[in-house]
DOKEVEX-283686 format. One record per residue (C-alpha): residue in three letters; x, y, z; residue number from 0. Coordinates in steps of 0.2 Angstrom, whole numbers, m for minus. Layout:
N
{'ALA', {X, Y, Z}, NUM};
...
This chain:
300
{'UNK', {866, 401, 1008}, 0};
{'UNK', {882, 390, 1009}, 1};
{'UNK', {891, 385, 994}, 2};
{'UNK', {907, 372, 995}, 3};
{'UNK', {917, 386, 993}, 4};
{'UNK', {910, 399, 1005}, 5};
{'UNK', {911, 385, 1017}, 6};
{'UNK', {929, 381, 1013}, 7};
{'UNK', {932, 399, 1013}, 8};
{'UNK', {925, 401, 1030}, 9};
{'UNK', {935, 386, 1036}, 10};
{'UNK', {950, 394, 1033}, 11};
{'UNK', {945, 410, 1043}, 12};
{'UNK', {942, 400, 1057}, 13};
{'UNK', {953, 386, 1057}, 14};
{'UNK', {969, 390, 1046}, 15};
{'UNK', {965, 372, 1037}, 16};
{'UNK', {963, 374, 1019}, 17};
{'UNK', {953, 361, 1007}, 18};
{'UNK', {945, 362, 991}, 19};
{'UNK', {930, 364, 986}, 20};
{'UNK', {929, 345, 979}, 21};
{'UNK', {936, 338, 997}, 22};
{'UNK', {921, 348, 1005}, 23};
{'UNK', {908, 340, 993}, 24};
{'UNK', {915, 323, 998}, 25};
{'UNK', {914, 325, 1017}, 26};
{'UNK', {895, 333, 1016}, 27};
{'UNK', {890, 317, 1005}, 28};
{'UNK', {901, 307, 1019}, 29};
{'UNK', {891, 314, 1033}, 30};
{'UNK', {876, 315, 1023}, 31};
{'UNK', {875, 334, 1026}, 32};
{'UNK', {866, 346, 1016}, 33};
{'UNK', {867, 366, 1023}, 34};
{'UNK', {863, 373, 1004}, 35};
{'UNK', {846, 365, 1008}, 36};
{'UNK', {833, 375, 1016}, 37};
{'UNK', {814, 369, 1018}, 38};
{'UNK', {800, 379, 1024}, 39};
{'UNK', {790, 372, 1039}, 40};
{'UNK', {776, 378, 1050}, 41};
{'UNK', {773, 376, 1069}, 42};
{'UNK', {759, 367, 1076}, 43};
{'UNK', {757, 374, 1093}, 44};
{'UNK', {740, 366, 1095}, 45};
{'UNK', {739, 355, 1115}, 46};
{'UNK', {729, 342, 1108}, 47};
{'UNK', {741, 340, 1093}, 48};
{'UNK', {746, 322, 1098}, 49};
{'UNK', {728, 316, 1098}, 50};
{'UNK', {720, 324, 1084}, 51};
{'UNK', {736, 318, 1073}, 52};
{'UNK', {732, 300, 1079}, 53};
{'UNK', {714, 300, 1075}, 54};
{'UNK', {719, 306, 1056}, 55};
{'UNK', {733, 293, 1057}, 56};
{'UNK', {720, 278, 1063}, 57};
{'UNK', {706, 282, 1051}, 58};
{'UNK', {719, 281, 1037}, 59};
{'UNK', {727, 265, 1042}, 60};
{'UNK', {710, 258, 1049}, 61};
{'UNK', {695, 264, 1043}, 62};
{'UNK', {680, 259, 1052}, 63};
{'UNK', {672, 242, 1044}, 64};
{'UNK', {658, 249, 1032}, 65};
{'UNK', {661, 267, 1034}, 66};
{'UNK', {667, 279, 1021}, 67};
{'UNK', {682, 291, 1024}, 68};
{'UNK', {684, 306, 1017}, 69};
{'UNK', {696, 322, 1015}, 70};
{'UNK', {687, 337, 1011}, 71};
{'UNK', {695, 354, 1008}, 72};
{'UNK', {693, 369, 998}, 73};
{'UNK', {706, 376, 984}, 74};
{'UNK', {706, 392, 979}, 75};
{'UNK', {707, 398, 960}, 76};
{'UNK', {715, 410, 949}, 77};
{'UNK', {708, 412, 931}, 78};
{'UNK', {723, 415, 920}, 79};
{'UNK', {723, 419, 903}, 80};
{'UNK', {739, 420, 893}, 81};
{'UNK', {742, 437, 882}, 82};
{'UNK', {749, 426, 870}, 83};
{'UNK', {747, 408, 865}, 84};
{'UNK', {754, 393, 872}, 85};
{'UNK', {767, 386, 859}, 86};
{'UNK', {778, 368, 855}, 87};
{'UNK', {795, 371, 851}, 88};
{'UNK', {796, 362, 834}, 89};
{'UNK', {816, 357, 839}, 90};
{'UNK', {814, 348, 856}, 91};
{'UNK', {794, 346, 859}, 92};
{'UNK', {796, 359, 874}, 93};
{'UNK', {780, 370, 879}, 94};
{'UNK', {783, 387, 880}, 95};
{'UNK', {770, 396, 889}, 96};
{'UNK', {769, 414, 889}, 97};
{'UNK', {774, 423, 906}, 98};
{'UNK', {761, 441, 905}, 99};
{'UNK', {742, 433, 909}, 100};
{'UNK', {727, 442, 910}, 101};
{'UNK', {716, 440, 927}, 102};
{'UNK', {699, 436, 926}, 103};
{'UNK', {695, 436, 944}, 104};
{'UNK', {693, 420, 958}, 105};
{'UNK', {683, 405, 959}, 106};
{'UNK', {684, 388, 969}, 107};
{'UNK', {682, 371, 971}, 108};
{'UNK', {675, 359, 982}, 109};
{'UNK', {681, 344, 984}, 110};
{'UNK', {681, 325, 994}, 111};
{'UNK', {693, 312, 991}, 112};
{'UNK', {687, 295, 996}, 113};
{'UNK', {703, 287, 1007}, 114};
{'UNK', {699, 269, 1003}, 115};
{'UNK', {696, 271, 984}, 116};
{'UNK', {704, 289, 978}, 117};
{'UNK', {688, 294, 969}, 118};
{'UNK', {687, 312, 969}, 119};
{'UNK', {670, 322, 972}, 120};
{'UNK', {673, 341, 965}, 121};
{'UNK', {664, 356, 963}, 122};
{'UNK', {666, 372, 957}, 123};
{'UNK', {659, 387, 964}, 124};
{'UNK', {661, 405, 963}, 125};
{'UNK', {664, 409, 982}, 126};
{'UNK', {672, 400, 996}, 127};
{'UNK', {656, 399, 1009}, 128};
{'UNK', {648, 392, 1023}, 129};
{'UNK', {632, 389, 1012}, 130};
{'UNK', {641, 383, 996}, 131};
{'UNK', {647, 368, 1005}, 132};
{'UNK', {633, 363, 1013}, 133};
{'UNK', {626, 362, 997}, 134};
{'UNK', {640, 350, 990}, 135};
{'UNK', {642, 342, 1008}, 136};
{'UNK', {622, 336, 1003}, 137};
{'UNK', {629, 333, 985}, 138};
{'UNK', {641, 321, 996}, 139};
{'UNK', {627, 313, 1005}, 140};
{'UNK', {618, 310, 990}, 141};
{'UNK', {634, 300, 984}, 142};
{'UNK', {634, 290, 999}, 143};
{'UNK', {618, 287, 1005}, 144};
{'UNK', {617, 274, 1020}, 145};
{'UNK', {634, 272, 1025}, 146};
{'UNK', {642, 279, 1042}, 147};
{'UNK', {653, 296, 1035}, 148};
{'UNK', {669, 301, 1042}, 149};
{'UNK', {674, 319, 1037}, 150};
{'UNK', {692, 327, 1038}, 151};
{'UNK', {694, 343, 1037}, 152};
{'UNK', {704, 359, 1045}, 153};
{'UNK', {700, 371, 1055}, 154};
{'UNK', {692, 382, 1043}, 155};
{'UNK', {679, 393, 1052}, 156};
{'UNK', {665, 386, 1040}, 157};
{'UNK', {670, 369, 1046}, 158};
{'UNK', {662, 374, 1061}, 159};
{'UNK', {643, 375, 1068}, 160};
{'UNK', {645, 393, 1069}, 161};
{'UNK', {627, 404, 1076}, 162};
{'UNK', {617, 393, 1066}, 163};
{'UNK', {623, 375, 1070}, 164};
{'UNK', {624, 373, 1049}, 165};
{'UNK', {633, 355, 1053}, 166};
{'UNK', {622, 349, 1069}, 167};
{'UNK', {609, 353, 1058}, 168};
{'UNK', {614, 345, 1042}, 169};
{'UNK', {620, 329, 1053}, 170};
{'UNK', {600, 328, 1059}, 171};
{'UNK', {593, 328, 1041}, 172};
{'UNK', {605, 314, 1038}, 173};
{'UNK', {603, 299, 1054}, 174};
{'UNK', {617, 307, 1062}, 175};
{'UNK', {629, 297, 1050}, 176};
{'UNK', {642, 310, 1048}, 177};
{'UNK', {657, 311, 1058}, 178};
{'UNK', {669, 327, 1059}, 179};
{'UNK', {684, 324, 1065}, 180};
{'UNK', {699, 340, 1064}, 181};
{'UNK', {716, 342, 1059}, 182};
{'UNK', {727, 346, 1071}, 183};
{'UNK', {728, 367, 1072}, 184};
{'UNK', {744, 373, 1056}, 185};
{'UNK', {741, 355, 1051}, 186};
{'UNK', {731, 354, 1035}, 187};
{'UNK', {745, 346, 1028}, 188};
{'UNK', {738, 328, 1035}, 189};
{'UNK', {722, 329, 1024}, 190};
{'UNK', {725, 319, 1010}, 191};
{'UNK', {714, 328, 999}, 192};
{'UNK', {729, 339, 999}, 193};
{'UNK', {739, 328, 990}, 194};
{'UNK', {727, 327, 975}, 195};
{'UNK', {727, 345, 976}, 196};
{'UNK', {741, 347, 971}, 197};
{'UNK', {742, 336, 955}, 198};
{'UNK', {726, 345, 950}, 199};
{'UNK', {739, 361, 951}, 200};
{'UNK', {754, 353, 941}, 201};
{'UNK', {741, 344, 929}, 202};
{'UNK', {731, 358, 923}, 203};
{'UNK', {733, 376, 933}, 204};
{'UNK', {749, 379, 932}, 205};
{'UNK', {753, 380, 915}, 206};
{'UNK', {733, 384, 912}, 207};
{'UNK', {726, 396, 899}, 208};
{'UNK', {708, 400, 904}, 209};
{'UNK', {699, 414, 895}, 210};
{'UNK', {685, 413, 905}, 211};
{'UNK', {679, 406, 925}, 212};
{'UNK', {667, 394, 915}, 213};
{'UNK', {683, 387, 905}, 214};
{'UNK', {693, 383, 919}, 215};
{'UNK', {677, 375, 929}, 216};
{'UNK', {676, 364, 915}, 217};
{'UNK', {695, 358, 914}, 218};
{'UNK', {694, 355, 932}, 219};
{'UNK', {679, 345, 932}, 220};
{'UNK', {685, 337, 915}, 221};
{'UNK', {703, 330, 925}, 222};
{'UNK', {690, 325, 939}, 223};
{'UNK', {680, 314, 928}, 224};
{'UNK', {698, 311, 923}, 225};
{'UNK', {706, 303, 936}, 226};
{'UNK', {691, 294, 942}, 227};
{'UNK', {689, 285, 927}, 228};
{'UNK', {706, 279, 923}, 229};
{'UNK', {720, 284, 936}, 230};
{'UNK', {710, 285, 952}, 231};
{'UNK', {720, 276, 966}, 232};
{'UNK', {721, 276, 988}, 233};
{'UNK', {738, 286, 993}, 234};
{'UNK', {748, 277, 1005}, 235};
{'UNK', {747, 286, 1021}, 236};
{'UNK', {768, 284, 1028}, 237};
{'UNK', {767, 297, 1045}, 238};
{'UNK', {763, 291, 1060}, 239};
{'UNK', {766, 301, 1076}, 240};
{'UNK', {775, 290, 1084}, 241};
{'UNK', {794, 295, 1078}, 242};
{'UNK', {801, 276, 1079}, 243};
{'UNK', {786, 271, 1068}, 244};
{'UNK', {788, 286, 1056}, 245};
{'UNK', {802, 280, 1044}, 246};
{'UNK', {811, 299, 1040}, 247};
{'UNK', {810, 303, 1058}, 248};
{'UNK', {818, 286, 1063}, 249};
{'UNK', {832, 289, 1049}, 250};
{'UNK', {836, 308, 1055}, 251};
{'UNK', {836, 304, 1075}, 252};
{'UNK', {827, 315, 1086}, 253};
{'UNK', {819, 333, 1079}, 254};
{'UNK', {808, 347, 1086}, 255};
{'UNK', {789, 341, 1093}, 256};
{'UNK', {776, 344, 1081}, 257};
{'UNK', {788, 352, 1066}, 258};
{'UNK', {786, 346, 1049}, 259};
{'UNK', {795, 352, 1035}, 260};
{'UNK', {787, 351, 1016}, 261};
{'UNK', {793, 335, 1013}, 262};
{'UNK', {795, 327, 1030}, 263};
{'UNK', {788, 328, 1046}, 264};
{'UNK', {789, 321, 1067}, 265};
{'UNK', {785, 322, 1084}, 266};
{'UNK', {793, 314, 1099}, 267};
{'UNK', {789, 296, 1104}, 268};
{'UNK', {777, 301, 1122}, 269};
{'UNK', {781, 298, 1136}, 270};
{'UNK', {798, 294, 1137}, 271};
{'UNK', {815, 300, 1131}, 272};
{'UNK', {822, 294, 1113}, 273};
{'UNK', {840, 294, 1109}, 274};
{'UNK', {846, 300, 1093}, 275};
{'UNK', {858, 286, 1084}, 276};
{'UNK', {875, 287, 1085}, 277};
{'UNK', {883, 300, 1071}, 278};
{'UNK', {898, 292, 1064}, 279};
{'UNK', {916, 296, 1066}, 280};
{'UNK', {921, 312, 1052}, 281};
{'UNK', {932, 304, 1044}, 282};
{'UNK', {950, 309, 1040}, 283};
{'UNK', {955, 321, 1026}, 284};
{'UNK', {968, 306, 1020}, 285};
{'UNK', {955, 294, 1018}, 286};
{'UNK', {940, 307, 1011}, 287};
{'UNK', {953, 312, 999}, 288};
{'UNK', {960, 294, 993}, 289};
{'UNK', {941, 286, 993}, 290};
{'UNK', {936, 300, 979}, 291};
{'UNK', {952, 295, 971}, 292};
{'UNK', {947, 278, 969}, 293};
{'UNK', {931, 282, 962}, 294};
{'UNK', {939, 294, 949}, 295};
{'UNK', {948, 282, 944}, 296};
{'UNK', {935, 269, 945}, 297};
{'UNK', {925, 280, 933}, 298};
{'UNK', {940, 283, 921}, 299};
């Protein structure tokens, strides 16, 4: 990891020039560089990548007139229970939260999120299985029960038909409403039901004190009923595949095919070569040093 002084530091080794630690700051914020930064990200090597991402991307941004889209995933669940309560510091409203927990096994939850309204469907079972959802896939069925359903979802073995074609089965009890459509293989990112997975996470497991499976099945489905009463809202879907149309991958010029990092992501534009913009000119250390002389003083 690169501080501002092992950077100078190594500067020096190399070059003979010397600068301080400030004057390196104000050429990485001139040349918006960031090495301290590091990001994890995960290759999709899937062939059909580019496809599958644009179906996602156009049942987002269009959603078929009269059909209802939806992001279906599963989350998996620790049961935590603090050793010791969870306290308020009196002097600055803080919560404290005791670091020791007590494990009181696994559970998980099912769960849609409609794209076009952010109403959440959830349920919690006590095993991750082919059979449990298609029990809440009929729940969902149940919830929508004429209109044309998209389903997004990874590659999750039980997405699949498996030896008893659970879904070609469940798609003839219902008209044949249902549509599955897949996530691009190491791309689960793109289901949006991930998104609310994670302020479920922030919101109430993280910090959670569950003495028991049936407590934390019953905050979960409390900040469900939650969030569909009172904050329930779309997410604005921003990725497109496309890297001229995808705002951060315009910005940052030209990056690796089918890479996305846990903030950002991009792909090349098809079919022909895209040229990264120009970088600008490193400026000179005279003029580095005198504009952050001129904002010091500005400041003073």
């Amino acid at each position: 990891m690169w501080t501002y002084r092992s950077l100078a530091e190594s500067l020096a080794q190399r070059t003979g020039q010397v600068i301080s630690t400030s004057e390196v700051g104000r050429i990485l914020r001139f040349e918006d560089l960031r090495p301290h930064r590091v990001r994890q990200w995960l290759k999709s090597e899937d062939p059909d990548f580019r496809a599958k991402a644009d179906r996602v991307c156009q049942l987002y941004l269009a959603p078929p007139a009269g059909a209802v889209v939806v992001c279906v995933d599963e989350k998996p669940l620790q049961v935590l229970e603090r050793k010791h309560p969870t306290r308020v510091d009196p002097r600055d409203a803080s919560v404290r939260f005791e670091y020791e927990y007590v494990r009181h096994g696994t559970q998980a939850l099912l769960a849609a999120f409609d794209v076009r309204s952010g109403r959440v469907l959830g349920r919690v079972v006590p095993h991750r299985s082919a059979d449990a959802l298609v029990v809440f896939m009929e729940e969902l069925a149940r919830h929508y029960p004429r209109q044309p359903i998209y389903v997004i979802w990874d590659n999750l073995n039980i997405h699949y038909d498996g030896a008893d074609e659970r879904w070609s089965r469940f798609n003839r009890r219902h008209g044949r409403r249902f549509h599955f459509v897949y996530t691009p293989k190491h791309a689960s990112w793109m289901n949006q039901v991930e998104i609310w997975f994670s302020i479920l996470q922030r919101r109430i497991l993280k910090h959670g004190d569950f003495p028991t499976p049936a407590a934390q099945a019953r905050r979960v489905r409390g900040f469900i009923d939650h969030w569909n009463q009172h904050e329930r809202h779309p997410f604005r879907w921003t990725w497109r595949t496309d890297r001229l149309q995808n705002r951060r991958g315009a910005r940052r010029g030209a990056r690796l095919p089918h890479a996305r990092t846990r903030r950002g992501s991009a792909s090349r534009h098809a079919g022909r070569q895209v040229a990264a913009p120009a970088r600008r000119q490193a400026p000179a250390r005279a003029q580095v040093r005198q504009r952050g002389d001129r904002r010091v003083r500005a400041r003073r």
